[in-house]
N, C-alpha and C positions, 0 to 999 in steps of 0.2 A: 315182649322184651326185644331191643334191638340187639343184632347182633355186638360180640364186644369190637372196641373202639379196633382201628387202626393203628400198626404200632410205627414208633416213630421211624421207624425204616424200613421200608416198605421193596423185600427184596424180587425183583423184575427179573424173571429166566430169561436174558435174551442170546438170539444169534450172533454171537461172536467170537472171536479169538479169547485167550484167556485173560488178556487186557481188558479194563474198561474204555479203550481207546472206539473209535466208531470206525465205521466201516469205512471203506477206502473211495474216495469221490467216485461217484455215476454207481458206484453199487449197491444196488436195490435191494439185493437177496438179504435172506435171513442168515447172520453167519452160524456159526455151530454153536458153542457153548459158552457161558461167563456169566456170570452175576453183576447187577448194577444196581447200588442203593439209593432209590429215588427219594431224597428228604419233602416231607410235606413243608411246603411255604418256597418251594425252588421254583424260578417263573416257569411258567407252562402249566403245573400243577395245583388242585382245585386244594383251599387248603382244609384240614383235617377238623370238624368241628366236636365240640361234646357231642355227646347225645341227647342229652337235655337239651343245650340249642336248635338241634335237627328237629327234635319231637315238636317246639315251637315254632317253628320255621312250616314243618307238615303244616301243622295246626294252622297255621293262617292259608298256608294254600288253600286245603281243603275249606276250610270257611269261607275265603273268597270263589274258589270252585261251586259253592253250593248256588252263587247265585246265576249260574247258567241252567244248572238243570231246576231248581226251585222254580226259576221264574217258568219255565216251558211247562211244567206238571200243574203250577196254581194255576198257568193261564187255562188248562185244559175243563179245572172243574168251576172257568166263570162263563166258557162260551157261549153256553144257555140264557145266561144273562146280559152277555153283550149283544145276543138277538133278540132279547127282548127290548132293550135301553137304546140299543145302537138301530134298530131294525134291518141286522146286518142279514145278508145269505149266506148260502154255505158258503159259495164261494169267495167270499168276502172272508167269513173263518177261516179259510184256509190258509189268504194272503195273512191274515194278521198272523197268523204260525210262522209260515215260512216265507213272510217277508224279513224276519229276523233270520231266517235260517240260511237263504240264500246271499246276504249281507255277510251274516258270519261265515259262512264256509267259503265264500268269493275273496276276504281277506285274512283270512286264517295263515295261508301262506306265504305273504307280503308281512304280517304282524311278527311272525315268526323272526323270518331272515330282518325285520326292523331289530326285535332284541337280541336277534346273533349281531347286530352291528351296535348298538347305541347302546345297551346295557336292557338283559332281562326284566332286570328290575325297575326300570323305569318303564317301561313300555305297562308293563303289569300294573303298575301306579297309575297311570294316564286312563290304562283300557276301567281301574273301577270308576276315575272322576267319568268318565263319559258315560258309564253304564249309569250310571246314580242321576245326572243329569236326563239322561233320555228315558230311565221309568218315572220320573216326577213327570214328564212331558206325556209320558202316557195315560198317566193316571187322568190327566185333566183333558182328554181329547175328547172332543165331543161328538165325532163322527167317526161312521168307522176308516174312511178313507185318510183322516186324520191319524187316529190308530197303527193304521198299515204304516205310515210313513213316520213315526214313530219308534215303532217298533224295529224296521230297518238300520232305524239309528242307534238303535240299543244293540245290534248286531253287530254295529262298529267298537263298539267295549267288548261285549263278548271273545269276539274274535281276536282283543289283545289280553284276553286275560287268560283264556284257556288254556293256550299254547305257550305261556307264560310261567301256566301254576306247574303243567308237566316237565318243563325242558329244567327250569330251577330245582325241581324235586331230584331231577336224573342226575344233575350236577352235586346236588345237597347229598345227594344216599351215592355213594360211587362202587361199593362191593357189589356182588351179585344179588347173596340172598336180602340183604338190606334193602336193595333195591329195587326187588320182588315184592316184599312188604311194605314198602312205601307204594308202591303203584297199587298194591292191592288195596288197601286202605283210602286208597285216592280214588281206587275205581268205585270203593264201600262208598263214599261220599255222594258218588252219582245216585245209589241205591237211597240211601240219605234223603235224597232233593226230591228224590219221585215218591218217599215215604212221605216226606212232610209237607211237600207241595200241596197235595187233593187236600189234605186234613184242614191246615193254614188255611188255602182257599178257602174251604166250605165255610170254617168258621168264622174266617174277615167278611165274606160275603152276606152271611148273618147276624152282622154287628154294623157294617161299613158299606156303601156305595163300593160299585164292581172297580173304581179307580183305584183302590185300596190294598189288590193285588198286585200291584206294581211300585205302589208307594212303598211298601214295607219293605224294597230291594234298596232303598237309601240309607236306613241303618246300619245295615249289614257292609253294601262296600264302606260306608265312613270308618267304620269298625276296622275292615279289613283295611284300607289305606292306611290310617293311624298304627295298626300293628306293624304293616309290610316297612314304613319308615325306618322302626328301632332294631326289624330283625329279620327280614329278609335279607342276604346275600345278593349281591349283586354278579354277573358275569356276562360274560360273551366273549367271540369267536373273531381273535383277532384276524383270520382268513376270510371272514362275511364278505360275501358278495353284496353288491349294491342290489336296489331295491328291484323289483318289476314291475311296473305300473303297467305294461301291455298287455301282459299274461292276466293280470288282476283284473282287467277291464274285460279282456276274452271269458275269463272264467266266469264272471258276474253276467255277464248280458247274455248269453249263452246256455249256462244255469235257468236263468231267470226264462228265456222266453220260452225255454223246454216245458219248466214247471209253469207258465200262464199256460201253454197250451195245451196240457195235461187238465190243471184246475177248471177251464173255461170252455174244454169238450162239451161238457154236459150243459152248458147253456146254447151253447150255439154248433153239436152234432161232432162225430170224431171225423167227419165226411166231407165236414165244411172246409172250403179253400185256405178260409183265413187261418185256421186250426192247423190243417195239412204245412201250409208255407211257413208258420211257428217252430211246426218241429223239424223241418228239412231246415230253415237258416239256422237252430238251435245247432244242429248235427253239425253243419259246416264249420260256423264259428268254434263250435268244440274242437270239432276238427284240425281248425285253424291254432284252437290256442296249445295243440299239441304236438302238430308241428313247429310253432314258434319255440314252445319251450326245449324240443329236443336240438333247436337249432341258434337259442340264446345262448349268450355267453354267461349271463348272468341270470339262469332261470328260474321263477317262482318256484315252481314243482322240479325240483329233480326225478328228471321221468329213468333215469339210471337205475334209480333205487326200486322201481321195479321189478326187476333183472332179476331179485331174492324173492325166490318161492315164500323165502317166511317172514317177508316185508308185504309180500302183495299177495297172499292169501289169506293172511291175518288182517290185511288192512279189509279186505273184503267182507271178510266173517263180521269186522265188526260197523260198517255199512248196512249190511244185512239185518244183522241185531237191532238195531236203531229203527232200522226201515220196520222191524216186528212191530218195537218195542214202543216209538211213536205214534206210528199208526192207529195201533190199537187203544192207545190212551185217546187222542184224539176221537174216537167212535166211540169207545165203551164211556164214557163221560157223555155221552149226547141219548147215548141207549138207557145208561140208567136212570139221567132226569127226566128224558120224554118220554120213551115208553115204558117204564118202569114207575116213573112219577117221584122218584128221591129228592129233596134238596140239593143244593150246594154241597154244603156239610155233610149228609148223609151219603151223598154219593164219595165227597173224597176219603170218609170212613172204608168203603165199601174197596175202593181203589186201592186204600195202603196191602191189603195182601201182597200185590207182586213187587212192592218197592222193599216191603218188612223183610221177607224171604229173600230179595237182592242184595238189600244191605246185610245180612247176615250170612249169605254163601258167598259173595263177590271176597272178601277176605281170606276165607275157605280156600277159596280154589286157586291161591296161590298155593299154597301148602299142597294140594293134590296136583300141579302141575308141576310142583317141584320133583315130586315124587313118583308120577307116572307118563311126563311131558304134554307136551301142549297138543296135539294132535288128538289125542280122544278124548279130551276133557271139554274140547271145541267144539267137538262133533257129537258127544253125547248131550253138548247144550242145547245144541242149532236143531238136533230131533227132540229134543222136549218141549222147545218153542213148538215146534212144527207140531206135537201131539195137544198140543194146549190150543191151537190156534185152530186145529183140528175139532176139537171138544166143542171150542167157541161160534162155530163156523154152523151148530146146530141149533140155535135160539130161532126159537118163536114168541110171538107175542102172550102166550102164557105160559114163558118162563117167568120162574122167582129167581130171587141174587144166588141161593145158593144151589142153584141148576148148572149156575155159571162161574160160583166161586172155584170148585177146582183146576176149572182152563187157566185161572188168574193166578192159582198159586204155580204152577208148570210153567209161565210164562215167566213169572219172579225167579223162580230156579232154571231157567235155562239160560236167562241171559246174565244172570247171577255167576252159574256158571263157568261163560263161556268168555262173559267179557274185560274181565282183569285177566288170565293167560293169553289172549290176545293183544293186550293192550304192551303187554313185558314184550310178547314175541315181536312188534314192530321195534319197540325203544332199544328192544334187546341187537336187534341186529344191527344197528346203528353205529356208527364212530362219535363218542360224545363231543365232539366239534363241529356237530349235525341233529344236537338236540333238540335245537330252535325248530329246523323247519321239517324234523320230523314228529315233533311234539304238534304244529301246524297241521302237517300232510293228515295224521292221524284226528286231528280234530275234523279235519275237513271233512273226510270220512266219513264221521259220528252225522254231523250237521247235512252233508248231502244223503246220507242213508236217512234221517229223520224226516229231511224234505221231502223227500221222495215217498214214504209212507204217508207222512199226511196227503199227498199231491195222488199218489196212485191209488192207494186204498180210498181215501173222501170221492175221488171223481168216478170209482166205481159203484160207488154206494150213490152220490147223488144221477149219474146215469140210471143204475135201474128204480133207485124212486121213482125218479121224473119217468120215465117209462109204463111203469107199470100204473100213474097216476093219470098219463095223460088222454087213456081210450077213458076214463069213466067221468074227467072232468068235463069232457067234448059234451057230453049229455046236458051240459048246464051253461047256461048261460050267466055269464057275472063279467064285469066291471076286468082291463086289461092287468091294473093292478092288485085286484085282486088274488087274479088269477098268478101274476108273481110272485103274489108273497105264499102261496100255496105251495105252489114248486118250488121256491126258492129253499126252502128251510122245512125238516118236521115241526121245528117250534113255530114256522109262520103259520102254517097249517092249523096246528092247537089254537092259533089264536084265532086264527078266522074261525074256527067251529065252537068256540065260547061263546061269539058272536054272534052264529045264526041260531045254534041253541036246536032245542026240540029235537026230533030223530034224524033229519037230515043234517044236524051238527054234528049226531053223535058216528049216526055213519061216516062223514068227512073224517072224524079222528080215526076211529077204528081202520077203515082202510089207506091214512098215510099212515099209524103207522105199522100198518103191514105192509106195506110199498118199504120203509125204514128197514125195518127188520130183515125185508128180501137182499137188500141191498149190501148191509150188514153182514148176512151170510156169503153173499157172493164175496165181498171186499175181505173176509177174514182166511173163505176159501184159497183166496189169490194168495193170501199171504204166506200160511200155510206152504204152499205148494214149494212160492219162491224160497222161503226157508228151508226145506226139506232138501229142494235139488242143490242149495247150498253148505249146507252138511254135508251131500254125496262126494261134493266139488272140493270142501276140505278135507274130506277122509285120503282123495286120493293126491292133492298137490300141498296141503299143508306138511314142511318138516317139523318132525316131532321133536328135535331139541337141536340148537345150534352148537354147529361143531366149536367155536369161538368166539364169544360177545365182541364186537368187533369194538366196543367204547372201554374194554380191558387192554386194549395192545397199547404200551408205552406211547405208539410214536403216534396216533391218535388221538391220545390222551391230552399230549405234550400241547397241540395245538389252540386246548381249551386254556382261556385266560380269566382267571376271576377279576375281579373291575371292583374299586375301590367302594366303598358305600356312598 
């Protein structure tokens, strides 16, 4: 049940004289004491809807929401298949993850300050035609380079939807605890996407060509567009700053050349020049685009908003999460069709644990941070990852699923969690006339902490493959490309040893994939780690509850403008 409605006079403690007169020119301060009756529908003021409208209004966010995280979770349990179809490598996997990722989180915060200016609701409208556009283009790619660029382009909807469905929701739900339960049910949604992702996957994949996973992302925005028409709200921020296309360019190429040279270690050495001068221009450019922004007048990122321990420890925590929580989908989907030997289907069965548990505690743990605040309910998340990833970090090649099922379920409860009171504690400290690009900032967050697990944990795992693979292949002489597609992938490997067949095929599987497996553990081990010193890092700088929602004070309120339909 939502809280009940808003009544129609909505009385404001503010500082003043016992007039409702205002303060006297040039003075800032808070005055003392008086009451002032703010009517819903006075301009400045977001107007007051049913509750039935609002529940509708959720409803479409969240369903247009599903398809950011659905598409990332289906694509994770067809990659086995687009190495076989595509004859992709890992590395090549990689990109087609987070060539989306690094698009969306490079315009997240340009998308943003676009619907604090032009209207939420339309931005949100545009980012589903684009997305619905760019997965019909994926489905039909026929390479995977094709694919990768693609997918990029599907990152360009993404990144105007996300920060869309949040900053509308913030504006839609305006009380506290209402607004605590709208984010947590928004956060349920992501749990949602990563439950029904693997499953969907498995099942299209065993009905349908692997294009099929991305086809199925057309319905759903057409759906959502046609809802968002009749009953999404429209708003924005009569104060919007003009756009930044500098900042956006800095953060995309800088991003991007960080993670190529992260991804593309493991083919060509961490040792190598071209590698080395990748991530030293990465550093600079970053560099660059943060000075720019502290020194713009008009900046993508409000690097100000940093300044709040519970803007930018929370924005951290949930970086982290993602960086777990990607990761590990990304590996465990390659572990249970190759070495494990599951389906499509059978593995995204196998996967729904930690989304099933997500989506039914991410709800939860609004109610328990209401109740005991956001500081230990973050930090007992970020060590349950860390003990789950732990658990996982133990697999050998004669594990069975349920060796490995309870890492999966501590993973689904820690980010369950820890990721909806993180999610309140960013929006919560906010002036809701900074919903837009802190609805952004936050996604950014989600998308460069996901990037970076696929990028950090894949290029650990494919370094000690390719390592532990490359003293025993030297013994053998074979063809350049064969020898590529050997190292390139555990599934290239499977396939060349179908091929040679007899004991020497079967040896070639057996030992990638215990090369896989090695790699595996080292890559879960990393994560782990980073997890855990992340916890330590929230325990001591996350505050546990804000003294003051900063999007509750009148005169931050006042400067939000709802915009016509």
């Amino acid at each position: 049940m939502w809280p009940a409605e808003i009544p129609q006079a909505t009385i404001v403690r503010l500082s003043m004289s016992a007039s409702v007169s205002g303060p006297e020119p040039g003075d800032t301060s808070r005055p003392k004491t008086a009451d002032l009756a703010v009517q819903p529908g006075m301009p400045g003021t977001p107007p007051v809807r049913p509750i039935r409208d609002r529940g509708l209004i959720l409803a479409v966010l969240c369903v247009s929401l599903l398809l950011v995280t659905l598409d990332t979770t289906i694509l994770n349990v067809a990659l086995p298949v687009i190495v076989r179809s595509l004859h992709a490598s890992s590395s090549s996997l990689q990109w087609i993850v987070d060539a989306y990722a690094i698009v969306f989180a490079g315009l997240l915060l340009v998308a943003g300050s676009l619907g604090d200016r032009l209207g939420r609701k339309w931005v949100f409208m545009a980012g589903l035609v684009v997305f619905a556009a760019a997965s019909a283009t994926s489905a039909f790619s026929g390479t995977s380079d094709r694919l990768i660029a693609a997918r990029a382009f599907m990152g360009i909807g993404g990144a105007a939807i996300m920060p869309s469905t949040l900053s509308i929701l913030t504006n839609t739900f305006t009380e506290a605890r209402a607004r605590a339960q709208a984010i947590g049910i928004w956060s349920g949604t992501t749990g949602l996407g990563v439950a029904v992702g693997p499953v969907a996957g498995g099942w299209l994949l065993a009905h349908f060509w692997w294009g099929s996973v991305f086809l199925i992302n057309v319905p759903i925005a057409l759906i959502g567009l046609l809802a968002a028409i009749w009953l999404v709200p429209n708003s924005k921020n009569v104060n919007a700053k003009r756009s930044d296309p500098i900042g956006a360019g800095l953060s995309i190429v800088g991003l991007g050349l960080l993670l190529w040279g992260i991804i593309e270690a493991p083919n060509r050495s961490w040792s190598s020049p071209v590698i080395l001068g990748a991530i030293a221009a990465a550093a600079a450019i970053l560099a660059g685009f943060v000075i720019w922004e502290r020194h713009s007048t008009h900046p993508m990122l409000e690097v100000r908003l940093f300044a709040s321990r519970r803007f930018s420890a929370a924005m951290a925590a949930m970086a982290l999460l993602m960086f777990a929580l990607m990761g590990v989908l990304f590996l465990i989907t390659q572990y249970l069709q190759f070495s494990l030997g599951y389906t499509a289907f059978a593995t995204g069965l196998r996967i729904a644990p930690i989304a099933v548990v997500l989506l039914i505690v991410a709800p939860l743990s609004s109610v328990v941070d209401h109740i005991v605040g956001t500081k230990p309910i973050v930090f007992a998340g970020m060590v349950i990852i860390a003990v789950g990833l732990g658990l996982l970090s133990q697999v050998t090649i004669h594990y069975r699923y349920m060796d490995v099922f309870p890492a999966l379920v501590l993973i689904g409860l820690g980010v369950g969690l820890a990721f909806a009171p993180s999610t309140e504690s960013v929006m919560g400290s906010l002036p809701a006339d900074q919903a837009g690009v802190g609805a952004a900032t936050n996604g950014a967050a989600l998308q460069i902490g996901g990037a970076f697990g696929v990028g950090v944990l894949g290029s650990l795992l494919n370094t000690r493959y390719k390592n532990r693979l490359a003293p025993v292949l030297a013994h053998y002489k074979m063809p350049a490309s064969i020898l590529h597609t050997i190292t390139g992938s555990l599934g290239g490997a499977l396939a060349v040893s179908q091929h040679v067949r007899g004991v020497l095929g079967a040896e070639l599987a057996n030992f990638a994939r215990q090369s896989f497996v090695s790699g595996f553990d080292l890559a879960v081990t990393v994560g782990a780690v980073v997890v855990g010193a992340a916890g330590l890092a929230v325990l001591v700088v996350l505050p546990n509850r804000s003294a003051q929602p900063l999007q509750d004070h009148p005169r931050q309120a006042a400067r939000e403008t709802p915009a016509s339909k």
